[in-house]
C-alpha positions as CSV (number, residue, x, y, z in Angstrom):
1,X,66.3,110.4,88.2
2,X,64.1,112.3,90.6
3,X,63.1,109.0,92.5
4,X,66.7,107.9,92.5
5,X,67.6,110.8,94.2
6,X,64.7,110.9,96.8
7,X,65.5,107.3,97.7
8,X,69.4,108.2,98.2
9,X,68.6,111.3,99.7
10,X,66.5,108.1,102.3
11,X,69.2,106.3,102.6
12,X,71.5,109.2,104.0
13,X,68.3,109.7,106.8
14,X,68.1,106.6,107.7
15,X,71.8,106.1,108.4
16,X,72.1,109.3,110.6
17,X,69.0,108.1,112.5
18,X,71.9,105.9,114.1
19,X,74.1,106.2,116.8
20,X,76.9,108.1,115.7
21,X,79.6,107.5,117.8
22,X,78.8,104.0,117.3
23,X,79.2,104.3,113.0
24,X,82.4,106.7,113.7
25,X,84.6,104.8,115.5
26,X,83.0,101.5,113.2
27,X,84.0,104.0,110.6
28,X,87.8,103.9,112.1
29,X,87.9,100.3,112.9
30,X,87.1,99.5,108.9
31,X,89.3,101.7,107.6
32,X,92.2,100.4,109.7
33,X,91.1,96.9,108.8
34,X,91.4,97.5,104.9
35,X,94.9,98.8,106.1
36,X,96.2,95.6,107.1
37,X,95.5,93.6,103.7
38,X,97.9,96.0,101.5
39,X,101.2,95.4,102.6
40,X,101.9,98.4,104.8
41,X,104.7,98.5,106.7
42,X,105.8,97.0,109.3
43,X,105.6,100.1,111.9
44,X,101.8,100.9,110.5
45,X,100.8,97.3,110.7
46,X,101.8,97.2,114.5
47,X,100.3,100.4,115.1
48,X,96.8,99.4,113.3
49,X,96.3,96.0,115.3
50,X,93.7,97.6,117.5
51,X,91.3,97.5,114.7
52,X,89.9,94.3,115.3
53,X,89.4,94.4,118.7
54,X,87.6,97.4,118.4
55,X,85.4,96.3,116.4
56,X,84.5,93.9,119.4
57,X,84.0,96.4,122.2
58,X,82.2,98.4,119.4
59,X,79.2,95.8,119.5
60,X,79.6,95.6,122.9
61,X,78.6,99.6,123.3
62,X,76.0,98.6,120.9
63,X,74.0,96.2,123.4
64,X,74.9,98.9,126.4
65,X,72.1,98.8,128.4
66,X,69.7,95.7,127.0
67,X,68.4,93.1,128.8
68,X,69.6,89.7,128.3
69,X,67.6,88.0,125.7
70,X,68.3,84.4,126.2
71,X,65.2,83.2,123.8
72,X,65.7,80.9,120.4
73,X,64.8,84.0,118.7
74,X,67.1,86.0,119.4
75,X,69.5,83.9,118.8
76,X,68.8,82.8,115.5
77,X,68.6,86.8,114.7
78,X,72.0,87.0,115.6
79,X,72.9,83.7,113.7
80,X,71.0,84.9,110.4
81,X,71.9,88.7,110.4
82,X,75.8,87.0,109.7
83,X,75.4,83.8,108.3
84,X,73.2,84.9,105.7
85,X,75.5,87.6,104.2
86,X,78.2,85.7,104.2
87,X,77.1,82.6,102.7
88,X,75.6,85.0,100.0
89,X,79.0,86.4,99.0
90,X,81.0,83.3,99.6
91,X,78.4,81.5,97.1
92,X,78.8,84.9,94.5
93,X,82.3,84.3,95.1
94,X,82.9,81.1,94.2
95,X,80.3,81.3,90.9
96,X,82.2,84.1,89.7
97,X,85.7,82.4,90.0
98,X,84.5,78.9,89.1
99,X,83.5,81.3,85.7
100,X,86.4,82.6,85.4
101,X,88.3,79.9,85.6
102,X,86.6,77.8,83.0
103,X,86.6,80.5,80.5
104,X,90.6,80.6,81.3
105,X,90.2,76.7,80.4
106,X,91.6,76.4,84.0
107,X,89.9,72.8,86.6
108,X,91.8,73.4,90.2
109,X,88.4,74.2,92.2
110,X,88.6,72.9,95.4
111,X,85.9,71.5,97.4
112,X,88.3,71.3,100.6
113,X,88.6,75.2,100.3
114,X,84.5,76.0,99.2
115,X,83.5,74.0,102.5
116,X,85.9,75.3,104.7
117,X,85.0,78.6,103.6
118,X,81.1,77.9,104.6
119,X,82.5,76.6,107.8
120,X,84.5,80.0,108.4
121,X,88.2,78.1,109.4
122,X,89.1,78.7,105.8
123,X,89.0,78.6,102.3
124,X,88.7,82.3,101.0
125,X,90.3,83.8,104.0
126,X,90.1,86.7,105.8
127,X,86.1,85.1,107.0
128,X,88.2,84.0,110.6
129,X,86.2,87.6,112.0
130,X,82.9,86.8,110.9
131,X,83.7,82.8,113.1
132,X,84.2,85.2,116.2
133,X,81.3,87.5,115.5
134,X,79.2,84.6,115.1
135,X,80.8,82.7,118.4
136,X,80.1,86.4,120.3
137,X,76.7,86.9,119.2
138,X,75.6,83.2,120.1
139,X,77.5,84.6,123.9
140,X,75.8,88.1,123.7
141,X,73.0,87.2,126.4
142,X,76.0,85.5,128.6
143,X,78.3,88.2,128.4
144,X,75.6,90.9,128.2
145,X,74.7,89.2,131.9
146,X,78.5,89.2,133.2
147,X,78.8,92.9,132.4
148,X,75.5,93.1,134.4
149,X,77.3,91.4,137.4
150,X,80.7,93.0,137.0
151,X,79.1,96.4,137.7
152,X,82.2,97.2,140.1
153,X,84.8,98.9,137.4
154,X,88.0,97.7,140.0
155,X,86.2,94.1,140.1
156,X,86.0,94.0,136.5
157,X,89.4,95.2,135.8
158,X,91.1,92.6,138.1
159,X,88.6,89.8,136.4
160,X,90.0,91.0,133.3
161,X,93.3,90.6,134.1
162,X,93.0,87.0,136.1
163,X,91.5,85.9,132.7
164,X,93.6,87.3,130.2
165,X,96.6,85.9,132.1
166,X,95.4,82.3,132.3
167,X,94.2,81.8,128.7
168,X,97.2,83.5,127.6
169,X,99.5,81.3,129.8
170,X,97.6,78.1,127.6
171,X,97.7,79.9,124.7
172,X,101.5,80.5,124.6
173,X,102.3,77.3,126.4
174,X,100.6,75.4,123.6
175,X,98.1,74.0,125.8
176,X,94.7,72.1,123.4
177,X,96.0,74.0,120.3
178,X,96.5,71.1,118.6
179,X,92.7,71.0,118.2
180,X,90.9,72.9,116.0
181,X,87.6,73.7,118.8
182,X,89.9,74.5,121.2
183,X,92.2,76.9,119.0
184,X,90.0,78.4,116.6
185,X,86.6,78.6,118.7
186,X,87.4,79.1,123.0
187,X,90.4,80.7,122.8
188,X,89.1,83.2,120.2
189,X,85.9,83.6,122.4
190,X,87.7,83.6,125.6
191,X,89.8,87.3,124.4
192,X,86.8,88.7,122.5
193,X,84.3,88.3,124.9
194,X,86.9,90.9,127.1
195,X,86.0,93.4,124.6
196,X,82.6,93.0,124.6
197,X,81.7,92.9,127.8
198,X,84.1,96.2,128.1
199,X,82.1,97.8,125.4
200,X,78.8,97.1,127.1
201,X,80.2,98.9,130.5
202,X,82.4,101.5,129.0
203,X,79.1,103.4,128.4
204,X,78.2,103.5,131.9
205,X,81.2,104.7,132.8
206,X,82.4,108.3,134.2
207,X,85.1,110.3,131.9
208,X,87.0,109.8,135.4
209,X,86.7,106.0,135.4
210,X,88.0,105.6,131.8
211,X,90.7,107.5,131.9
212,X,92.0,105.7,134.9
213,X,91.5,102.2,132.8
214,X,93.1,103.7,130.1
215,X,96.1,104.8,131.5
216,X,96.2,101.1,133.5
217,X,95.9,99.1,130.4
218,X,98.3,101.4,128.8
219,X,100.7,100.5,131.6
220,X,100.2,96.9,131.6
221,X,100.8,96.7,127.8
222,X,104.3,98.1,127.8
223,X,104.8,96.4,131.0
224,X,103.9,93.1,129.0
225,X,105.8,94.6,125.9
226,X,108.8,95.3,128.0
227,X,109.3,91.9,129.5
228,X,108.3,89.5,126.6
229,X,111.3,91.6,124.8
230,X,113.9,91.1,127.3
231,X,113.1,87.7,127.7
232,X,113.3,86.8,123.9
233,X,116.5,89.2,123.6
234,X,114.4,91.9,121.4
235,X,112.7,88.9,119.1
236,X,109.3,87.4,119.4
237,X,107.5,90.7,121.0
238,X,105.6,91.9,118.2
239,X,102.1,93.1,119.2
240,X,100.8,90.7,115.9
241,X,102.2,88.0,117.3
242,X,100.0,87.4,119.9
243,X,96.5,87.6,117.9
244,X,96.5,84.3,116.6
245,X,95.1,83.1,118.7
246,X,94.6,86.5,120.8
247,X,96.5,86.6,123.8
248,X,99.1,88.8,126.0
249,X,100.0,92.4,124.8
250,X,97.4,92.5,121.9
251,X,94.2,92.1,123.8
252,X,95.9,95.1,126.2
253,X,96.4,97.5,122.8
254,X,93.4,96.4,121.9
255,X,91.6,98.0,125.3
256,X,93.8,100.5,125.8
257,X,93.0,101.9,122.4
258,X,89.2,101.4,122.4
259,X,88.2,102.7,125.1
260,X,90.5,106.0,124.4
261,X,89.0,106.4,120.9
262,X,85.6,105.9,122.7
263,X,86.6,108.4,125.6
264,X,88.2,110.9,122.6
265,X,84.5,110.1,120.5
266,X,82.3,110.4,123.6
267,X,83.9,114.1,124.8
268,X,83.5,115.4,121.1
269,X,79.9,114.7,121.8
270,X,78.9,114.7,118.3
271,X,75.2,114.6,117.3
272,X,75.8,114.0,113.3
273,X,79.0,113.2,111.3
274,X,79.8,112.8,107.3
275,X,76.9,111.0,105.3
276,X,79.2,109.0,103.4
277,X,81.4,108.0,107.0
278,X,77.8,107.1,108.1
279,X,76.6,105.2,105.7
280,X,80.2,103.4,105.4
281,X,80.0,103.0,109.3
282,X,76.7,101.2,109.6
283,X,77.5,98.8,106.4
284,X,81.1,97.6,107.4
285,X,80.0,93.8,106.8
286,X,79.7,94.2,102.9
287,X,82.5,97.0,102.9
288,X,84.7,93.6,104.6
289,X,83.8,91.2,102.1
290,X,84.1,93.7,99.0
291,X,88.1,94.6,99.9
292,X,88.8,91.0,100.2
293,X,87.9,90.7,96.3
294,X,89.9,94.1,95.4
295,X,92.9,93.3,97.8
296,X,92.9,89.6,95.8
297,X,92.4,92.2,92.4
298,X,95.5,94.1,93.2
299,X,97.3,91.6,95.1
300,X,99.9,91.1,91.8
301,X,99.5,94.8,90.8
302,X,103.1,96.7,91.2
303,X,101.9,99.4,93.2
304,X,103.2,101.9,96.5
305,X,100.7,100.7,99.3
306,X,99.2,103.8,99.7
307,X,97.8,103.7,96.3
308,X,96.7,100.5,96.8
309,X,95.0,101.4,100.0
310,X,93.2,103.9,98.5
311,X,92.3,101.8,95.5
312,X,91.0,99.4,97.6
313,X,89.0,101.0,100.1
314,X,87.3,103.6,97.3
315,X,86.3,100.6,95.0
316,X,85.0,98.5,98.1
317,X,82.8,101.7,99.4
318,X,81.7,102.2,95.9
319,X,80.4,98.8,95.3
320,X,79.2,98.5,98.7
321,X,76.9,102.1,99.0
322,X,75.6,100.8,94.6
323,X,74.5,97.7,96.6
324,X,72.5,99.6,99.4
325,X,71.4,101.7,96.7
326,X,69.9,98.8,94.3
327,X,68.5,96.3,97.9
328,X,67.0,100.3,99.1
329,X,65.4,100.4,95.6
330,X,64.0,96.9,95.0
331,X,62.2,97.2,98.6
332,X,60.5,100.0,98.0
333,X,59.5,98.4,94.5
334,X,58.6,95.0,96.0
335,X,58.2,95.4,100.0
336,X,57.3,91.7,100.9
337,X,60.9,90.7,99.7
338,X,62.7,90.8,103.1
339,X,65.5,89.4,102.4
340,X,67.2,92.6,100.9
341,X,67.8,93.7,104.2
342,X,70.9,91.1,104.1
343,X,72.7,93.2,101.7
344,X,72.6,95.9,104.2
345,X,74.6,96.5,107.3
């Protein structure tokens, strides 16, 4: 009990070790994430759709400051520190539901949906992020050497703007997404990598200078709001709309409220925050696949969302800080076993 407690005790250390601005607002974008999968309301759904995005500029601020890395290794540290975890819970996944299922006396397993899930443009569902993280970590040296370029905060906004508006003019006009590499892959990259690169300069930036990109995104996105709903006669303008593939008014909401959470975060200056919004902040990847098995658990269950929001997200933290606990535990049992570290993070 005493070494179960040392090693938590650890755990907590290491986690506030971090940066924590970085876990907070990764802390936020989870949180609003789990939101989305219990059938809010409308209104809060809208409101929420920032979430993704942020977690974008998020990794962004996380490379602020490194030196492109263009070598094989880094890139395969990128591929491995996603593929791995995810093909370790979409395997668990489908073992545990094949089991189910046969002890139900039930055969409809598909192989259409197990290898769409390994290829991340199916299956399961809800694996379409960990696609883009994968696509934006393969780009990280590229962007991380725009950024680099685009040191100029006027230059980079008017860049941002010339390219939002002519993928979203293809996007909404229709233009390749009839095939799959065109729709799922470059136009997903094409928004996302916005975020990024934004993350990676937003920490170099004055208070002055953000403010002044946050109040011109802000303007932009009800400009953009504003005319897409008198053009469609108040239908068809919905922030949502636009993030499959990500486009228009949603990659605008998406800055605007990134970099003022960031802004908000950065004047708090805040040295530590809560272990447990820690912990939950630098392990979002398994807290992500854990809701998707609880919001599938309760996806029948009569329930107000709130309470299924809550069920949710304290059942997905559990499982995900007993997991940390148990890989934590079995390293310092059996160090040469590196592959724990994948149930991490």
């Amino acid at each position: 009990m005493r070494n179960c407690k040392k090693l938590l005790e650890q755990i907590v250390v290491d986690a506030q070790k971090r940066d924590s601005s970085i876990d907070l607002l990764r802390f936020v974008g989870i949180s609003f994430i789990i939101l989305a999968h219990v059938s809010a309301p409308e209104i809060v759904l809208q409101l929420r759709t920032f979430d993704v995005p942020m977690m974008f500029f998020i990794s962004g601020l996380a490379y602020s400051g490194k030196v492109p890395d263009f070598s094989f290794q880094f890139l395969w540290h990128r591929i491995k520190r996603l593929i791995i975890p995810t093909y370790i819970f979409i395997t668990a996944y489908y073992l545990i539901d094949i089991l189910f299922k046969a002890i139900k006396g039930v055969n409809d397993v598909s192989i259409k949906s197990i290898i769409d899930s390994y290829l991340l443009i199916g299956g399961i569902g809800y694996l379409w992020v960990i696609r883009v993280f994968l696509m934006i970590g393969i780009l990280t040296p590229t962007l991380l050497f725009i950024a680099d370029k685009l040191k100029n905060t006027r230059l980079l906004f008017v860049a941002t703007m010339i390219w939002l508006s002519v993928f979203s003019l293809l996007i909404t006009n229709h233009f390749g997404t009839e095939f799959v590499i065109v729709r799922e892959f470059f136009y997903y990259a094409a928004s996302y990598s916005l975020l990024f690169i934004w993350g990676v300069r937003a920490k170099k930036m004055s208070d002055k200078s953000l403010f002044a990109n946050i109040a011109l995104f802000l303007f932009f996105f009800i400009a953009v709001m504003a005319t897409f709903f008198f053009v469609n006669h108040g239908h068809n303008y919905a922030i949502n709309r636009y993030k499959y593939p990500p486009c228009w008014h949603f990659v605008l909401y998406g800055l605007f409220m990134s970099i003022l959470l960031y802004l908000i975060v950065r004047k708090c200056r805040l040295n530590r925050i809560n272990k447990w919004i820690q912990l939950i902040g630098s392990n979002t990847i398994w807290l992500y696949f854990y809701h998707i098995l609880f919001v599938q658990t309760f996806e029948n269950v009569n329930m107000h969302w709130v309470t299924r929001y809550f069920a949710v997200y304290i059942l997905s933290a559990t499982v995900t800080l007993l997991q940390i606990f148990i890989a934590d535990y079995l390293y310092s049992k059996i160090k040469h076993y590196h592959f724990l570290k994948y149930l991490k993070g």
